[in-house]
SERO-4910 file (N, C-alpha, C, O; in steps of 0.05 Angstrom, whole numbers):
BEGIN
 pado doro    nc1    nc2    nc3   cac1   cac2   cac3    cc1    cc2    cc3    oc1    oc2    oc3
  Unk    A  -2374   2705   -689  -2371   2677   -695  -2398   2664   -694  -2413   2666   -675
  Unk    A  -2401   2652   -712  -2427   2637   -718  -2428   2610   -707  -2414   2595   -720
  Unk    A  -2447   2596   -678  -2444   2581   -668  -2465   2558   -685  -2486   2566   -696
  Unk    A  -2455   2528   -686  -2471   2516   -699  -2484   2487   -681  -2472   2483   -660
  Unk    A  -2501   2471   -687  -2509   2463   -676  -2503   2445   -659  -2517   2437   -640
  Unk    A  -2476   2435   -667  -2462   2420   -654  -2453   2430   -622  -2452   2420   -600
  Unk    A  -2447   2452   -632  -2431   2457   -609  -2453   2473   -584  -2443   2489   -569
  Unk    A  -2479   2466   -583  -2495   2475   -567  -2508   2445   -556  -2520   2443   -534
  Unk    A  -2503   2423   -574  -2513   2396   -560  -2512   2401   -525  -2500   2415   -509
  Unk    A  -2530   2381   -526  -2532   2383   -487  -2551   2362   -482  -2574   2355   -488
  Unk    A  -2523   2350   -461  -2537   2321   -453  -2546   2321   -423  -2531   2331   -406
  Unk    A  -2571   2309   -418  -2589   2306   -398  -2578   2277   -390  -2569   2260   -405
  Unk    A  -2580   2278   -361  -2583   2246   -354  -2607   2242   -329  -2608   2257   -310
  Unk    A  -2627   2216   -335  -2644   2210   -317  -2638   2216   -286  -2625   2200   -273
  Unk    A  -2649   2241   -274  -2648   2233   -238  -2663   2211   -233  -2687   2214   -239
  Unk    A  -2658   2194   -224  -2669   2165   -212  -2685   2171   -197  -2709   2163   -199
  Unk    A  -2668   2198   -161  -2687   2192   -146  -2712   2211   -149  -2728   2207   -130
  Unk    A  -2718   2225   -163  -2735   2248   -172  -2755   2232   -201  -2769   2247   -214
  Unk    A  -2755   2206   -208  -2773   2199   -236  -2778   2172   -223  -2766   2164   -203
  Unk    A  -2801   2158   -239  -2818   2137   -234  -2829   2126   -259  -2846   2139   -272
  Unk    A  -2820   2100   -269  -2828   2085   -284  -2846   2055   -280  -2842   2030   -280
  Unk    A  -2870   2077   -277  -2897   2061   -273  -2914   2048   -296  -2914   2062   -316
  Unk    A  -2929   2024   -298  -2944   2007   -314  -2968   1993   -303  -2966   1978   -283
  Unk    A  -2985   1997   -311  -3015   1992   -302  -3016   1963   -324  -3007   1963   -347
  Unk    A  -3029   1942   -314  -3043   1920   -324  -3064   1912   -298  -3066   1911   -273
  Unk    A  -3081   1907   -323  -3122   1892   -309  -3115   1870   -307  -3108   1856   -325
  Unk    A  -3118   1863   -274  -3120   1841   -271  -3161   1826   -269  -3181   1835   -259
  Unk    A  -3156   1809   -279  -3176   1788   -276  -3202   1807   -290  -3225   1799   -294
  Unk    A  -3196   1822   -294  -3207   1843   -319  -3232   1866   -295  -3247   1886   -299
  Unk    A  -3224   1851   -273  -3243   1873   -251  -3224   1891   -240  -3235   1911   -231
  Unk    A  -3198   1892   -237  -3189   1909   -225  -3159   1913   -234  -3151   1898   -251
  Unk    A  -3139   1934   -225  -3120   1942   -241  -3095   1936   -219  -3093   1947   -197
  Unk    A  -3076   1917   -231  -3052   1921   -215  -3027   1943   -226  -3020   1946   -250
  Unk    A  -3015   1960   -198  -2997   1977   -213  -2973   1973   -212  -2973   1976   -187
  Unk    A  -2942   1966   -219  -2924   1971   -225  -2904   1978   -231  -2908   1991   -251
  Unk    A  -2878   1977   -226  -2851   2003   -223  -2829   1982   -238  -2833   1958   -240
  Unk    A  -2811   1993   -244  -2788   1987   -244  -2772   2009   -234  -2769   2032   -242
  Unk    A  -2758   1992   -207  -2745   2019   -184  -2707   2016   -199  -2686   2021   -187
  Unk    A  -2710   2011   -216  -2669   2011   -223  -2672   2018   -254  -2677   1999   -269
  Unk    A  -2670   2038   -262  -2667   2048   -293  -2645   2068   -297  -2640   2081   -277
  Unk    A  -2634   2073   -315  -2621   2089   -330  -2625   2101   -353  -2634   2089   -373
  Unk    A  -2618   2135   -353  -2624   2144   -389  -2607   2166   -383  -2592   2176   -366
  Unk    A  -2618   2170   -410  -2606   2196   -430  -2608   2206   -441  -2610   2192   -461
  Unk    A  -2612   2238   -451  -2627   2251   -470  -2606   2275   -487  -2603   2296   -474
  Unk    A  -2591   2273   -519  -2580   2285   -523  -2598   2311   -535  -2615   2304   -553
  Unk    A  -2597   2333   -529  -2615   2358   -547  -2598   2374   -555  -2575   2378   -547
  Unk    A  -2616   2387   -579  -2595   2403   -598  -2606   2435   -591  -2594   2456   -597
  Unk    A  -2634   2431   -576  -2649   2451   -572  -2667   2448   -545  -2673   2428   -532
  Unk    A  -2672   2488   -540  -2677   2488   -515  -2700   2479   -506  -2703   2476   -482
  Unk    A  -2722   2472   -527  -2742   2455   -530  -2753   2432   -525  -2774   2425   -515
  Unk    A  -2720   2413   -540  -2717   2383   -543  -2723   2375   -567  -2711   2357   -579
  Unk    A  -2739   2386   -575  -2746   2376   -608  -2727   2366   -619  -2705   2376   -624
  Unk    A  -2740   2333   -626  -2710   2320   -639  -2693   2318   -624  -2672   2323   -636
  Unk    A  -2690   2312   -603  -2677   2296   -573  -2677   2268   -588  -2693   2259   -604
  Unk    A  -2654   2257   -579  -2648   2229   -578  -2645   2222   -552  -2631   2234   -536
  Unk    A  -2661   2201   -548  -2670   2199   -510  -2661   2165   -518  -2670   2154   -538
  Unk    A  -2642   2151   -499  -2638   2124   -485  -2650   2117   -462  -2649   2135   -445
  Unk    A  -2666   2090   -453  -2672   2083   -437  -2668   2053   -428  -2668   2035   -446
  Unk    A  -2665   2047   -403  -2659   2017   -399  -2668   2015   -367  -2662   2032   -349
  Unk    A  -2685   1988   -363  -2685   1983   -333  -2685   1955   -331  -2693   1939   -347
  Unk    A  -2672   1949   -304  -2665   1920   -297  -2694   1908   -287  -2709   1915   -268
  Unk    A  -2695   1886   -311  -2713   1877   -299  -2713   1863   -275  -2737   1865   -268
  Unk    A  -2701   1849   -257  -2711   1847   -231  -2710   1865   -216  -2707   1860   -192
  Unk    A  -2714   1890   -223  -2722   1907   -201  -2756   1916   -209  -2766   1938   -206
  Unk    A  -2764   1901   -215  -2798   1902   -224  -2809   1896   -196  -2800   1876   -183
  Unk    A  -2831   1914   -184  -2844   1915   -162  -2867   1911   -159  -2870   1908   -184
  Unk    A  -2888   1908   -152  -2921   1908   -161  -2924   1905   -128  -2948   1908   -123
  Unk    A  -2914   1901   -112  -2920   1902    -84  -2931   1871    -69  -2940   1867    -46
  Unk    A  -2928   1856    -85  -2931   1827    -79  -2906   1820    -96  -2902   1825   -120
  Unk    A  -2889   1805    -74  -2859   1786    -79  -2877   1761    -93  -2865   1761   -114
  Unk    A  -2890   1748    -94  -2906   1726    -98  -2901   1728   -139  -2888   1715   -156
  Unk    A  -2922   1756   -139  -2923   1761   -165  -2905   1768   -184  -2906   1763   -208
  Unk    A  -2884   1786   -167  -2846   1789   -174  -2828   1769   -185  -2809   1769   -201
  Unk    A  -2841   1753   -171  -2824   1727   -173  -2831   1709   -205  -2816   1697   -221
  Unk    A  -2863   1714   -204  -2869   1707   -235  -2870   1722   -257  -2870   1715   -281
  Unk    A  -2871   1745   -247  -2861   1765   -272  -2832   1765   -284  -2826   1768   -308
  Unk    A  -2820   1761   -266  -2784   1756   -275  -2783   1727   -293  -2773   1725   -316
  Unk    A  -2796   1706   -276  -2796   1678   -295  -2804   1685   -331  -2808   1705   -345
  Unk    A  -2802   1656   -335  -2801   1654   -365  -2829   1664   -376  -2836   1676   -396
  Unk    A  -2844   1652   -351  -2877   1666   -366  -2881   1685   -374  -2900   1688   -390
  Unk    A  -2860   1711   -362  -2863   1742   -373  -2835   1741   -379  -2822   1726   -393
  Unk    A  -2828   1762   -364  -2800   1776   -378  -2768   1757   -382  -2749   1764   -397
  Unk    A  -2770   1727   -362  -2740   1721   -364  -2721   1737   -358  -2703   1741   -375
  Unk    A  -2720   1750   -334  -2693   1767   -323  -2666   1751   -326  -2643   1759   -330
  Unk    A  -2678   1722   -323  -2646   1709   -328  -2630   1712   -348  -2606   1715   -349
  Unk    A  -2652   1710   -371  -2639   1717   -395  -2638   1734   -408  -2619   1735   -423
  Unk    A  -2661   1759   -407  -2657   1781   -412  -2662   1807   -393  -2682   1821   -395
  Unk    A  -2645   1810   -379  -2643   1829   -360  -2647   1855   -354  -2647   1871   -335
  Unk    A  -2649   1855   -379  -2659   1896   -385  -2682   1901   -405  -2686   1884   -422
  Unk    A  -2698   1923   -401  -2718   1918   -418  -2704   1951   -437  -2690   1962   -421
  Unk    A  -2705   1963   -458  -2685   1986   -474  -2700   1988   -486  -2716   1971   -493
  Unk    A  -2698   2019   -495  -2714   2042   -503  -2684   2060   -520  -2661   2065   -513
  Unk    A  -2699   2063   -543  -2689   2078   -556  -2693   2091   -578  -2687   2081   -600
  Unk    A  -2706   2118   -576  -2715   2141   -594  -2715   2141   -620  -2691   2136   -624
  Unk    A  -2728   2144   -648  -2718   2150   -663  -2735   2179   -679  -2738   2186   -703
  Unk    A  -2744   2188   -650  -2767   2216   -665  -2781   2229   -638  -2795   2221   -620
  Unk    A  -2772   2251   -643  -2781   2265   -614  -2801   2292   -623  -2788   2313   -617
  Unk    A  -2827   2300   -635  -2832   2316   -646  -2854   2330   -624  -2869   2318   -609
  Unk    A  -2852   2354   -628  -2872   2382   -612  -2888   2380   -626  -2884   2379   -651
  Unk    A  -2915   2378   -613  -2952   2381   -628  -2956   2397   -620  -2970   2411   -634
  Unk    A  -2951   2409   -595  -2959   2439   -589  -2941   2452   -567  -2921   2440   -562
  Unk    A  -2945   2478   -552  -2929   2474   -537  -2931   2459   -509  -2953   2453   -500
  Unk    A  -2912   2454   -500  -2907   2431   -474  -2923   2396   -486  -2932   2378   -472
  Unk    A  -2920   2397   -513  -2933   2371   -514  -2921   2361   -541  -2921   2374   -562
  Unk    A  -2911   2332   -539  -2892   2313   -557  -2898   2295   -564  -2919   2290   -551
  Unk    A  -2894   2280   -578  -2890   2254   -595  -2867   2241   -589  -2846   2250   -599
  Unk    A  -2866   2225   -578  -2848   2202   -574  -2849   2180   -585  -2862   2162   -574
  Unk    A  -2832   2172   -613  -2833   2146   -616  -2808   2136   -625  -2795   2150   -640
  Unk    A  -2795   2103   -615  -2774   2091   -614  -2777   2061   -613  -2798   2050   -607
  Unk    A  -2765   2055   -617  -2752   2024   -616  -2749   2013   -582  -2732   2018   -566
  Unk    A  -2781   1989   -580  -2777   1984   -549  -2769   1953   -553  -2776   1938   -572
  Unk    A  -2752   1947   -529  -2742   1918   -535  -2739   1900   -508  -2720   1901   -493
  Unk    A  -2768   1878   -507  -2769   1871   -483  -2766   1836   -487  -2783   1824   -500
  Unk    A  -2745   1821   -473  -2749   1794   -481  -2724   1803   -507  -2707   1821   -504
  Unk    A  -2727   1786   -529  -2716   1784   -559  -2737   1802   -571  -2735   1801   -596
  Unk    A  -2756   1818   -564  -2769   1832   -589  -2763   1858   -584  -2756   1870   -563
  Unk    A  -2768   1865   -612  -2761   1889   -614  -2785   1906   -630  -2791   1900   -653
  Unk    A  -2801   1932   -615  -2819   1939   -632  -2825   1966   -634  -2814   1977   -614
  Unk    A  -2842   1987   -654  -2834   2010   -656  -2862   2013   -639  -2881   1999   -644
  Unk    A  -2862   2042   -608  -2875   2042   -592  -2887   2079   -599  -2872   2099   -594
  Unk    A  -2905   2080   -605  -2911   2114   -593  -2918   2128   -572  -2943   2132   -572
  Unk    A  -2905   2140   -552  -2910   2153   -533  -2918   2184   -520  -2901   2202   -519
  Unk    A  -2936   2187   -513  -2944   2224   -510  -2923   2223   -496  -2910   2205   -486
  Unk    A  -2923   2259   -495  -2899   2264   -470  -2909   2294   -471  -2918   2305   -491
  Unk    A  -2907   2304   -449  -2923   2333   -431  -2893   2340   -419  -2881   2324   -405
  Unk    A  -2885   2362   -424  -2862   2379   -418  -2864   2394   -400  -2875   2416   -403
  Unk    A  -2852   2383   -368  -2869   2403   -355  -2856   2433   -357  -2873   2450   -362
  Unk    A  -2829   2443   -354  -2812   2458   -353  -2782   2456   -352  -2776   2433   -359
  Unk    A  -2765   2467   -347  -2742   2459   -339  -2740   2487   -306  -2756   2505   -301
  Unk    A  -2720   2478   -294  -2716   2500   -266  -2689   2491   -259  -2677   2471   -267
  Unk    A  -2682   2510   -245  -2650   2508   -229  -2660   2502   -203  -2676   2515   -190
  Unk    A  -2647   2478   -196  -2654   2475   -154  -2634   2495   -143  -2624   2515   -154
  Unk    A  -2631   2487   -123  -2625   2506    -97  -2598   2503    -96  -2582   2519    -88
  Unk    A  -2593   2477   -107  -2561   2473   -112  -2544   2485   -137  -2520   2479   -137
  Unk    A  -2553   2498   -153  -2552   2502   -170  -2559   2486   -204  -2556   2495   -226
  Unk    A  -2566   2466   -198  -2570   2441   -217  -2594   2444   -233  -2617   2443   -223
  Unk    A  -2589   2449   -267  -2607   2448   -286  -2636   2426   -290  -2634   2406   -303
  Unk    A  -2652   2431   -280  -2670   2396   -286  -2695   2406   -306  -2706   2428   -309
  Unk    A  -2700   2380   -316  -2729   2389   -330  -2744   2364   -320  -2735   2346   -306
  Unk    A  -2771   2369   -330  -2786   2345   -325  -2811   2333   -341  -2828   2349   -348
  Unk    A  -2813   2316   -345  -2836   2305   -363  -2852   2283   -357  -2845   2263   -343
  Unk    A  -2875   2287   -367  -2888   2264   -353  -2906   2244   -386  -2924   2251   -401
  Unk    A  -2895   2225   -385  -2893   2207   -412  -2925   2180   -409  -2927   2164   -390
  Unk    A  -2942   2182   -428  -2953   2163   -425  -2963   2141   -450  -2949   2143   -471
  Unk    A  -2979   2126   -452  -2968   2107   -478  -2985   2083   -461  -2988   2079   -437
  Unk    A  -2994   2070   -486  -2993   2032   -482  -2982   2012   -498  -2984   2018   -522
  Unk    A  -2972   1991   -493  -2963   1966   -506  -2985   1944   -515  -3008   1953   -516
  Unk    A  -2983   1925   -520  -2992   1901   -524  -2969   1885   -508  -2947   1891   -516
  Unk    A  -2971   1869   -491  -2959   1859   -476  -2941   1827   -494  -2917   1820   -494
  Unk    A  -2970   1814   -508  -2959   1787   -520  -2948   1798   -542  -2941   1781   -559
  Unk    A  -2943   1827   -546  -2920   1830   -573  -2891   1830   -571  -2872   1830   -587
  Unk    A  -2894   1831   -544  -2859   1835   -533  -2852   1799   -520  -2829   1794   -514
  Unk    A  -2872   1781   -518  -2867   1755   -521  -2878   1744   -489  -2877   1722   -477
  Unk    A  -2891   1770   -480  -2904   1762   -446  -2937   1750   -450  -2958   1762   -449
  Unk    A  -2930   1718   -456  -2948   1707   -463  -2969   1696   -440  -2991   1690   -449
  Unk    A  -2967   1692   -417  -2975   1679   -400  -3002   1690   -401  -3008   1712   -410
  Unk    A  -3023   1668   -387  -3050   1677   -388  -3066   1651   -368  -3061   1628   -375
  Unk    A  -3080   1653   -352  -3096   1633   -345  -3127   1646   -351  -3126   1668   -362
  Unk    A  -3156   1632   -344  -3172   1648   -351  -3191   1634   -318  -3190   1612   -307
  Unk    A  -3204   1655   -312  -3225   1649   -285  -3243   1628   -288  -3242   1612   -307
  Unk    A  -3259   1627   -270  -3280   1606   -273  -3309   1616   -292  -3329   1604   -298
  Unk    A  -3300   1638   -297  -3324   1657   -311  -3311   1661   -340  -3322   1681   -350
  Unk    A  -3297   1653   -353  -3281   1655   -370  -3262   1671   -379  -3249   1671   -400
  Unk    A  -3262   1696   -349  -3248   1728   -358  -3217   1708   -356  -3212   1686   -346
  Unk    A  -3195   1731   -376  -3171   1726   -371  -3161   1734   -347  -3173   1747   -330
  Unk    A  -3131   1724   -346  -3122   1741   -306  -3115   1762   -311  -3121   1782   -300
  Unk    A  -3100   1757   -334  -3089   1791   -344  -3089   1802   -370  -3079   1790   -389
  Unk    A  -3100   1823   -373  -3101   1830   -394  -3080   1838   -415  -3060   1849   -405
  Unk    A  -3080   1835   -444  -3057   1844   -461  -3043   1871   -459  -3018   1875   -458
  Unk    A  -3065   1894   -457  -3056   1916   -461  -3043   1929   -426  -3056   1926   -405
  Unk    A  -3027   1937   -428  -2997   1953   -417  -3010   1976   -411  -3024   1977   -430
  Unk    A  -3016   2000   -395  -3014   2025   -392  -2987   2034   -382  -2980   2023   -361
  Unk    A  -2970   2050   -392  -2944   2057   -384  -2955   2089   -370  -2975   2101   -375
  Unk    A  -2934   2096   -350  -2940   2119   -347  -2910   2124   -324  -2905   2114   -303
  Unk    A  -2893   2147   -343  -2873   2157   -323  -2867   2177   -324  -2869   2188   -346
  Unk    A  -2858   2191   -302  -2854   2216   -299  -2822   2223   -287  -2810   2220   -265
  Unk    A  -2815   2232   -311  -2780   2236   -312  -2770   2274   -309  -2775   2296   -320
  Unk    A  -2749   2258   -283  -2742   2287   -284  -2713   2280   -299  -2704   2257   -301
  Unk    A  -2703   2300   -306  -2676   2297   -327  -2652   2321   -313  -2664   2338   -300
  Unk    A  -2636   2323   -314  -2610   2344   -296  -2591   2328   -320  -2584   2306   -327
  Unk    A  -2587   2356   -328  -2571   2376   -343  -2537   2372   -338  -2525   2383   -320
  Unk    A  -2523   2352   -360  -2493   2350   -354  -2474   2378   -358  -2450   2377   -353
***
């Protein structure tokens, strides 16, 4: 019997406590503040043992955004950046998952933070997949990429007494996802 591709699909779901979705922005253009969002969810459907051509979902609540000052939490959620009130999740969603070599991908999808919506490209480094001790399938990857920040509508800006901005436009993303095997 000839098995077809369907019926080898296999869906991944994000381990939370095993991945980290970290973001680097320059503050005051001398130094770098870093960034988490500690409450996300995903998903990765594959047709192959590879991934190639994975359709991967992603979503995190934005008030769970951290930077390690409550001060600055507090204004990142406001309207000046993200609006958690009103838009509460920031979503990710794939539309091209391609191998450049081995253990190394192309990620690009549809990111949507605020009301915008924009097409994002992301590396992604495959580290392996392994069975734990429990018996449980995981793989892991470690994803990196930048944004433009005022494209997704996080306009805020003051500028120093020297004329630098506080924060700069560009985003460094950087996360490292482990995935376990439904």
């Amino acid at each position: 019997m000839m098995t077809t591709i369907s019926e080898v699909r296999t869906t991944w779901e994000i381990d939370s406590a095993h991945s980290e979705i970290h973001f680097k922005v320059k503050h005051m253009m001398v130094s770098t503040v870093t960034g988490a969002f500690n409450e996300f969810e995903g998903s990765v459907i594959a047709e192959r043992e590879d991934f190639q051509d994975a359709r991967i979902t992603f979503s995190a609540k934005i008030d769970s955004i951290d930077t390690k000052n409550e001060h600055r939490d507090v204004h990142l959620k406001s309207d000046d950046f993200f609006n958690a009130a009103r838009f509460p999740n920031l979503t990710f969603r794939s539309t091209s998952f391609t191998r450049k070599s081995n253990g190394v991908y192309r990620l690009v999808g549809d990111l949507t933070i605020r009301d915008q919506t924009l097409a994002v490209a992301l590396n992604v480094e495959y580290n392996g997949t392994a069975v734990d001790p429990y018996g449980r399938t995981k793989a892991g990857f470690e994803i990196s990429g930048k944004i433009k920040r005022k494209d997704f509508g996080l306009k805020w800006n003051a500028l120093t007494e020297t004329g630098a901005v506080m924060v700069s436009d560009e985003v460094l993303l950087a996360l490292n996802v482990q995935l376990l095997k439904q």
